[in-house]
N, C-alpha and C positions, 0 to 999 in steps of 0.2 A: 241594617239595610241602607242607611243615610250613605250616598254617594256610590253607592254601587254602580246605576247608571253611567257617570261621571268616569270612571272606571273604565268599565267598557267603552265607553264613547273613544275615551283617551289610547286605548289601546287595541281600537280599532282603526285609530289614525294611523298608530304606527303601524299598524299589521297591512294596513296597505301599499306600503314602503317595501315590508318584510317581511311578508306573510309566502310560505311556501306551501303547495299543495302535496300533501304526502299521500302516496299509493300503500295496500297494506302489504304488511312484512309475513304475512303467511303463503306458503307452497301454495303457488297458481295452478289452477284448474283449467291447463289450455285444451283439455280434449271437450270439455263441456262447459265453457265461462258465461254464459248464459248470454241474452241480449236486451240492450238498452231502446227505448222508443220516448221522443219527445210528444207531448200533446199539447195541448191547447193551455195557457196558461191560466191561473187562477185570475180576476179581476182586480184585486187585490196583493200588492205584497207584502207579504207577512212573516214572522218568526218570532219564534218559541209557541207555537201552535200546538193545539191537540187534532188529532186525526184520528179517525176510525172509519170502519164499514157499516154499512146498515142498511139493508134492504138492496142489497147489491149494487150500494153507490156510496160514493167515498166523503165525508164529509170534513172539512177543513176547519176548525174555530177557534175563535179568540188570536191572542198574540198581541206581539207590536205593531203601532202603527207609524206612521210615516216621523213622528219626532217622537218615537221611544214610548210612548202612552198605550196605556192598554187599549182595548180593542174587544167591541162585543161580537164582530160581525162574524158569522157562518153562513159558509156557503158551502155547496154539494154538488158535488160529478156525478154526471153518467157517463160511464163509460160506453154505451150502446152508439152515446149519442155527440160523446166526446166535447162536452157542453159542461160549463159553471153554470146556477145559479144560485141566486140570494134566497136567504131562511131569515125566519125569524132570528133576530140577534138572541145572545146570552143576556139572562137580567143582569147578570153584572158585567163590568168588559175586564177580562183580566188578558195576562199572559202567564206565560209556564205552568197551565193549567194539563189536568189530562184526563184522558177519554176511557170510556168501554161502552161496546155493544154487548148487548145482553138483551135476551125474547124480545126484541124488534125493538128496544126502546135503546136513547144513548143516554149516558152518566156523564156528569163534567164533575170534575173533584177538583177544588185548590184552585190555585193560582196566584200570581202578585195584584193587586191594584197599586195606583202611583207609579210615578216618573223615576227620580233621584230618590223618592224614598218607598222601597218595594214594603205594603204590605199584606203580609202572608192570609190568606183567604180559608176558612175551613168551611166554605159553602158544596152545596150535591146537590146538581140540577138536576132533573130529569126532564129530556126531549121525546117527544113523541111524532115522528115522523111524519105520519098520516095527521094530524090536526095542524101540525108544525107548531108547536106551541111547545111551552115550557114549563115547568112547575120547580119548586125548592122541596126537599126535603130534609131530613135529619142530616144537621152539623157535623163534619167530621170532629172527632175528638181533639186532633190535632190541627191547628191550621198550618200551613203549606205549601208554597209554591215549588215547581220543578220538580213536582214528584212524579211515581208511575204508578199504574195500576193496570191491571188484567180480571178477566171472569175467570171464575174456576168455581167447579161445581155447585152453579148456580148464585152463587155471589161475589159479591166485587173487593179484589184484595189491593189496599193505596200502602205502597211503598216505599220509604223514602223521600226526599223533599229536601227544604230548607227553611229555616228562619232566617234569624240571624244566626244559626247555625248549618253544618249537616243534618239530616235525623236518619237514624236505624229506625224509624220506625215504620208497623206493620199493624196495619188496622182494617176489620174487614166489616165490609156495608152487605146486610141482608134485605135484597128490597121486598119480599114477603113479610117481615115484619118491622122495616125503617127503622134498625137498630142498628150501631155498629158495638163492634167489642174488638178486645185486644190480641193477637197473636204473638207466636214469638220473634222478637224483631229480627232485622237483617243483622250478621255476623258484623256487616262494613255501614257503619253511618255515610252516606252519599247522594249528593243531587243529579240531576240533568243524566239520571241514568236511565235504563230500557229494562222493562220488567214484559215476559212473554208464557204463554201456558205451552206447554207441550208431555206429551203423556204423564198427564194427570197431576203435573206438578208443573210450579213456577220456577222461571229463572229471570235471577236480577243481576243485570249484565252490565258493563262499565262506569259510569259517572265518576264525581268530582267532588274534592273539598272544595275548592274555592276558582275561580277563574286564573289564578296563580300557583294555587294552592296543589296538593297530592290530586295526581290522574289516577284510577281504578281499572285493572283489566278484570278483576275480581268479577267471575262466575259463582255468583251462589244460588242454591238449588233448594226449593221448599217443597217437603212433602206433608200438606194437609193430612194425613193418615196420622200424624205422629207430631204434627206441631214441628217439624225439627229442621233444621240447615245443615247441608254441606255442600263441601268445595268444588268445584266444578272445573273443567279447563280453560283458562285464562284465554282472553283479549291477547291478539296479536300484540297489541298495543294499546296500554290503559288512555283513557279519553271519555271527554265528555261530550253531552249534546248528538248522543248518537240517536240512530231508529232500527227498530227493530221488527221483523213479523216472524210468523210459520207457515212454510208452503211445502209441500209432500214431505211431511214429517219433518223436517229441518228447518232450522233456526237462521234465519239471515241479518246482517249489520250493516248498518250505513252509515258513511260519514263520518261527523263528529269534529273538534278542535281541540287543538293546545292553543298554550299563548304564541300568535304568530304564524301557526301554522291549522291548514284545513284541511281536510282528508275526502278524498274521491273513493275511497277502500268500499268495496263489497266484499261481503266476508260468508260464510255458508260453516255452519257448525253442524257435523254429522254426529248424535250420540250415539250411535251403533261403536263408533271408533276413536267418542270423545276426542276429535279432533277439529281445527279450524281450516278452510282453506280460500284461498282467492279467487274470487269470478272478476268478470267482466267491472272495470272500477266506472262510477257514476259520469255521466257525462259534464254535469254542474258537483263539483264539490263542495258539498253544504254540510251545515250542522242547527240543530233547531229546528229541524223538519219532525213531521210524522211520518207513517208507515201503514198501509191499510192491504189486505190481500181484497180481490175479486177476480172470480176463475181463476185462468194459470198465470195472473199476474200482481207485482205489488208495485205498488201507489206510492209515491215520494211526491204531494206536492209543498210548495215553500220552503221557509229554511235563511238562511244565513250564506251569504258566500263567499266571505271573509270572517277570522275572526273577531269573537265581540258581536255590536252591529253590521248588518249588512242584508237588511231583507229583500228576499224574492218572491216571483210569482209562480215560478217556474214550475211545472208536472213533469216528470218524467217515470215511465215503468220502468220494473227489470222481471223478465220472464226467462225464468232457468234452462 
């Protein structure tokens, strides 16, 4: 993990020299490309956040802060009211940590602590909205930053991540009895990917070996019924640092980076006809953001807007 920062720092200088924003390479959707709306921005800006829904408000946490340092602070939208405010922070401040909502309560899994030297976090907060408070429970097995996780039939499945490496790994947290146990892992060891539920099974959708390293368009598809993996239809374009939801049955993508370049792409995966196609491309093109549905819309706030470092504040929906 020693100089990773460093790294990025480095190659965010240059990416602001030469950093191009790329639109995605899948067959545009001009009869229905959906629309974009800017809001009120976060107070804060941030990247490599976790995001999620709860209680029909979007909540933004942890990430970098202004010189690259982890970061406790969460804060939460009302969309009614088109308003941020401040929560109780995370007990620990990390970044590349990640989220799930689940029966009204939210999960924080993982993340980095430290500057130049990330290290990997195997802590599981749980938040409780209405107290606004926070509790620790059971270690993940693995510690982990940059990984993903999703609910599925009632507990919480963390995929993927990094150490000082990639990991395949697939570990799931049961908060009925604060245990986790092992599943079987992902097909592709990778980070800064996007894991989402839809009918009745999970999909782990792009990420990255290394900031330089192999990009992933790599769709794989987990069915809890059978423990098993398979392939799925690839990423217009492998890439990391993307975000992901589900909104009327379909799967949408956001963003994302190579070295150099940042991606504005909105993508819509229909599995009736396992295929990908282009809406409406984001108005900020970021990467390092979340992803939260409420009613017919999803939540982008934060994120990155060059590659490497480059934090925002920035909200913006997109409603199909």
């Amino acid at each position: 993990m020693i100089g990773r920062l460093a790294l990025l720092a480095t190659a965010a200088t240059l990416g602001g020299c030469i950093a191009a924003t790329t639109p995605s390479r899948a067959p545009a959707d001009d009869r229905a490309p959906g629309t974009w709306v800017v809001l009120v921005p976060m107070t804060s800006a941030r990247q490599e956040i976790a995001v999620v829904e709860a209680g029909g408000k979007v909540y933004a946490i942890g990430g970098f802060g202004d010189a690259y340092e982890p970061v406790g602070t969460v804060e939460v939208y009302d969309p009614a009211a088109n308003r941020w405010e401040a929560r109780t922070p995370l007990p620990i401040p990390v970044h590349h940590p990640a989220a799930v909502s689940l029966d009204g309560k939210i999960y924080v899994l993982g993340g980095f602590t430290g500057r130049l030297a990330q290290v990997p976090q195997d802590s599981l907060f749980e938040y409780n909205p209405l107290a606004n408070a926070w509790r620790q429970l059971a270690s993940m097995p693995t510690p982990r930053g940059a990984l993903a996780a999703a609910a599925l039939g009632g507990t919480i499945h963390a995929l993927g991540g990094s150490q000082d490496r990639p990991l395949n790994a697939h570990e799931i947290y049961d908060p009925t009895t604060d245990r986790w146990t092992a599943r079987n892992p992902m097909p592709t060891a990778r980070d800064h990917l996007a894991v989402v539920t839809l009918g009745g099974k999970l999909y782990a959708i792009g990420g990255r070996q290394s900031f330089f390293g192999d990009k992933y368009a790599n769709v794989e598809i987990y069915d809890p019924a059978t423990d098993s993996w398979r392939i799925g239809s690839p990423l217009p374009v492998g890439r990391g640092g993307i975000a992901a939801a589900v909104l009327n049955e379909r799967i949408f993508v956001f963003g994302g980076e190579l070295p150099f370049r940042i991606f504005n792409a909105t993508e819509m995966y229909d599995p009736a006809g396992a295929t990908w196609v282009a809406k409406a491309a984001m108005p900020t093109p970021r990467h390092g953001m979340g992803a939260a549905v409420v009613g017919k819309r999803i939540y982008l706030p934060g994120g990155a807007t060059q590659p490497g470092p480059g934090r925002t504040n920035v909200l913006e929906a997109y409603e199909p």
